[in-house]
N, C-alpha and C positions, 0 to 999 in steps of 0.2 A: 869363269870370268877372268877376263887379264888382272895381273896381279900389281899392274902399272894406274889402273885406271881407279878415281877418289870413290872414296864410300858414299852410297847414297845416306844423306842427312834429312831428319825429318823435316827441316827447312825447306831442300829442296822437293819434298814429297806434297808439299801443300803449303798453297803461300800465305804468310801472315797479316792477319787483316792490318788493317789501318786501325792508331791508339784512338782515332776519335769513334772509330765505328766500333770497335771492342768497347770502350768506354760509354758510348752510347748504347749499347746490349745490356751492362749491368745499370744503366739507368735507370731503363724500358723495367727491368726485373724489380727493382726499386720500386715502381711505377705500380705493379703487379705488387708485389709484395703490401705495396701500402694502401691499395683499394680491398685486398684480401683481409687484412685487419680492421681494417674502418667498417667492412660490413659484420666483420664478426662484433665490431664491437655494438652495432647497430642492432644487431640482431638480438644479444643479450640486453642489451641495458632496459628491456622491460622488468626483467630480473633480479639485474646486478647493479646497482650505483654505479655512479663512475668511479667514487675512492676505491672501492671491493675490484672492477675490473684492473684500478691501474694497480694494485698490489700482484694481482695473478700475472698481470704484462710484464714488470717488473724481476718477478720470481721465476718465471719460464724465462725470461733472458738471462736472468742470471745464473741459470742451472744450461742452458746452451753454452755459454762462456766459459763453463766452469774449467772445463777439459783444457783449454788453452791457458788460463789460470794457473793452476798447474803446472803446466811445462816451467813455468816462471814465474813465481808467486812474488818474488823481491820485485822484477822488474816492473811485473804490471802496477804495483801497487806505489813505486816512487814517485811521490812528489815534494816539492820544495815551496807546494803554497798553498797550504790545509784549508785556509781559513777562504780562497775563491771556488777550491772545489767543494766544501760544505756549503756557499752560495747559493754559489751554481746550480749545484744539485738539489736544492732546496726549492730553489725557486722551479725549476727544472719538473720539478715532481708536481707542482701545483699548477703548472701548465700544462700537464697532460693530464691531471685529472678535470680541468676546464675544457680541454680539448675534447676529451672522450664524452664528456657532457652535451657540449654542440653538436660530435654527430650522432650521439641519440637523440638530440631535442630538434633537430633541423636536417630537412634535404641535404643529401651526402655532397650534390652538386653543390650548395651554398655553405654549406660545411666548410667544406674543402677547398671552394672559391676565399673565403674571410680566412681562411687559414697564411693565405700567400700575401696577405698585410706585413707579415714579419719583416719582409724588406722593406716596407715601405717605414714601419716605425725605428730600426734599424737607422734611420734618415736622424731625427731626432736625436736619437742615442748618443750617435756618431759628434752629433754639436756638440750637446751639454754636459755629456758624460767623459767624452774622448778627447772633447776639445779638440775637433778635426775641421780645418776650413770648408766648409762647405758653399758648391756656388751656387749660383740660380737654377740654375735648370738642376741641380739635384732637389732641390725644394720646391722646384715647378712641379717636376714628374710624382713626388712625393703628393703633394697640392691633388693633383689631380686622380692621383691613384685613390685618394680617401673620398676623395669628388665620386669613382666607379662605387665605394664602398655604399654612399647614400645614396645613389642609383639603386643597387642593389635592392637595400633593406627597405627605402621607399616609407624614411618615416609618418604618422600621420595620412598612410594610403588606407588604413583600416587595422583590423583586427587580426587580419593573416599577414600581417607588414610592421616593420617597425623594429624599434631596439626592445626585443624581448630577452630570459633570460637568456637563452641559446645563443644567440645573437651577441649579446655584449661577452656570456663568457668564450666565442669564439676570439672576438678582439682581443678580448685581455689574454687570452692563451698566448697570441700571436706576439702580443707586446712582450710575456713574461719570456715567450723562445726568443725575441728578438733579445734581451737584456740577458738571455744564455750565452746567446752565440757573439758578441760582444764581450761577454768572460773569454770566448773561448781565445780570442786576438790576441792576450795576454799570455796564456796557459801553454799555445802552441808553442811559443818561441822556446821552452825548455821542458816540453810534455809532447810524446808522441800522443797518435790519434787514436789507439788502443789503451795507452793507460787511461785518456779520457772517457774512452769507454766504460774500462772495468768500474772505475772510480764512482760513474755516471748511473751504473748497473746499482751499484751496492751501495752507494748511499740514498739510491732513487727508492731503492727497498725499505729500506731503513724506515725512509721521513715517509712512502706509504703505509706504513703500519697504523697511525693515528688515526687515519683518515676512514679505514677499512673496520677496523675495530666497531666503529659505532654503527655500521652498517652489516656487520656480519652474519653470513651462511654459509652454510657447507653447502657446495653445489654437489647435484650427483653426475654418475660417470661420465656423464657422455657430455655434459654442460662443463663440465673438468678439460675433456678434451678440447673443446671448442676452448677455455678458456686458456689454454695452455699452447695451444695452435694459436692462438691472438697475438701472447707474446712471442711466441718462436717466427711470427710474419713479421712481428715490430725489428726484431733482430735481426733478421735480414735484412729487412726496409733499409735497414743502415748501413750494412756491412755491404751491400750494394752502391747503396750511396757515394759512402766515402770511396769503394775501388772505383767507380765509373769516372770521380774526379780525381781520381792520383792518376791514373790511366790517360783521359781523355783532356782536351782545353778546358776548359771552367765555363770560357764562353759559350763555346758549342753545345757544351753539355746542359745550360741552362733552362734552352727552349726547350729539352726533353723533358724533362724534369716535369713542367705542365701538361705531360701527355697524363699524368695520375686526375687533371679535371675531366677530362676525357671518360678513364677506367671508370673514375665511380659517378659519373654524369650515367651510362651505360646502366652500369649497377645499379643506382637507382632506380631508375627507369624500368628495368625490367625483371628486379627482386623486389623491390619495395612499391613499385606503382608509382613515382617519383617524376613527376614532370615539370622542369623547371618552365618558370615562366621567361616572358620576352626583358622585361626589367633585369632578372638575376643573370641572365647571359650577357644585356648588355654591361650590366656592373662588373661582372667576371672579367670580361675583354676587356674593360679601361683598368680593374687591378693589374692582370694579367702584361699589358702593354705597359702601364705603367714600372712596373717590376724586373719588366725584361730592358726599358730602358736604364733606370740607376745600373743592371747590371751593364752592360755590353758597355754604357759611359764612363764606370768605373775602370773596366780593364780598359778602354782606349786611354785614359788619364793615367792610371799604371804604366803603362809601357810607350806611353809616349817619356815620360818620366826617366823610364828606364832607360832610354834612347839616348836621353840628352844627358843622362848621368856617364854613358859610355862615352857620347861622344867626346864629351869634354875629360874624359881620360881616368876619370872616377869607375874603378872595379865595380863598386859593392852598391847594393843595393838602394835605389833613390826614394826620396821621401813618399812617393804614389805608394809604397809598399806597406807603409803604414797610415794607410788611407782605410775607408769601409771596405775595399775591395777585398782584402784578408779575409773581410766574415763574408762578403756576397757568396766567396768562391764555394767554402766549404761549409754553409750552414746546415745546422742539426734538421733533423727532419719532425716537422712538428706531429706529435703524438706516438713518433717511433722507438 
């Protein structure tokens, strides 16, 4: 070969995807990682409590972690605000021992359809807690997403229908992740997204200790494994999560994110015998629709924001930025 002529780079050996379609790949894996867990957890809780699973989910994340820990035991561990990540994580833990509850006690599809409330109470949060203008049409879309909810659960339709406990502890899950990820608005501005992990890991162990304790058994081996594989899919579920959204738009990435009603609609249906009916689909589609408007309305009111903070000669960041739009983008994953 001439000695004139550039090196082949692996750049030009194969060309690099598009950030929204990479970022869309670790969604989809997201996606996969969190109907993988939901059915394992489905599959034990004849077994296991839910407190007893969330302590193993917990423990197996925490021992996945461990190794990067390690590398930087100072770093991971700094913060400057004890008293929202003991909150947080408080509350944090009691929401997914609610969670794990709903998808042993109910259809993986309506499970995981009343799981995606978290934006819509998020709505609420944002007024009373943040003191955030909120206009009409975010209170509409909100309105009508809990409107899909009672669709949904079809109170007073009978004895298979209605607010049982599965059901309300699915809401309050969602309420108590929406009132996480609301902390978390706060925490980012001087916390990366890994110390809130670590943090999130080890105090989530911690406050599941109580909870497990009054429900405890040794599982044997192979019910270890499974329960140990639950938390190592939770851990991904996340760690996918947050790169698919450092990666890709927040918008684009949103509509994927629902491909997980999808995975364990499937799942049910063809491990559990799980047929949702014509009511939970339709309630699914008005949360669903619902959820996907606050989002996609919040970034267009972001960045219109941002626009006119440029145009008018203003660098730094305009007030859309401390709108909901911070937690829409990058909320935790309930039950992960």
């Amino acid at each position: 070969m001439p000695e004139d002529l550039p090196p082949v780079t692996a750049s030009a050996e194969r060309p690099t995807l598009a950030p929204n379609v990479r970022g869309a790949l670790w969604m989809l894996g997201s996606a996969l990682g969190f109907t993988v867990m939901t059915t394992l957890i489905k599959f034990l809780g004849a077994d296991y409590p839910a407190a007893l699973q969330t302590f193993y989910r917990q423990a197996a994340g925490l021992l996945v972690l461990a190794p990067l820990i390690l590398r930087d035991w100072h770093g991971a561990f700094h913060t400057t605000r004890p008293g929202i990540l003991l909150f947080r994580s408080a509350v944090g833990t009691l929401a997914m021992i609610l969670s794990f509850y709903a998808f042993q006690k109910l259809p993986l599809a309506e499970a995981n359809a009343l799981s995606f409330t978290r934006t819509l109470w998020m709505v609420p949060l944002a007024m009373f807690i943040l003191r955030e203008k909120t206009g009409p049409l975010r209170i509409a879309a909100a309105l009508v997403g809990f409107l899909g909810v009672l669709v949904m659960l079809r109170p007073g339709a009978g004895d298979h229908h209605g607010f049982g406990m599965g059901q309300l502890a699915a809401l309050a899950s969602a309420a108590m992740f929406a009132t996480t990820i609301t902390g978390m608005k706060v925490m980012t501005r001087d916390h990366s997204p890994f110390t809130l992990l670590v943090w999130s890991a080890v105090l989530g162990l911690a406050f599941s200790i109580p909870g497990a304790v009054f429900v405890w058994r040794w599982p044997d081996p192979f019910d270890l494994f499974l329960l140990a594989s639950m938390g190592v899919f939770g851990t991904i579920t996340q760690a996918c999560y947050i790169k698919g959204m450092q990666i890709g738009d927040a918008g684009a990435m949103a509509p994927i994110d629902y491909s997980r009603l999808v995975f364990t609609t499937a799942t049910g249906f063809f491990i559990f015998h799980e047929v949702p009916g014509v009511a939970t689909a339709i309630g699914a589609g008005i949360v669903v629709a619902s959820t996907l408007f606050i989002t996609f309305r919040e970034q267009y009111v972001a960045k219109q924001e941002r626009l006119a903070a440029a145009a008018s000669g203003h660098a730094q960041e305009g007030p859309g930025d401390q709108r909901l739009t911070a937690v829409v983008e990058k909320p935790d994953r309930p039950a992960g």
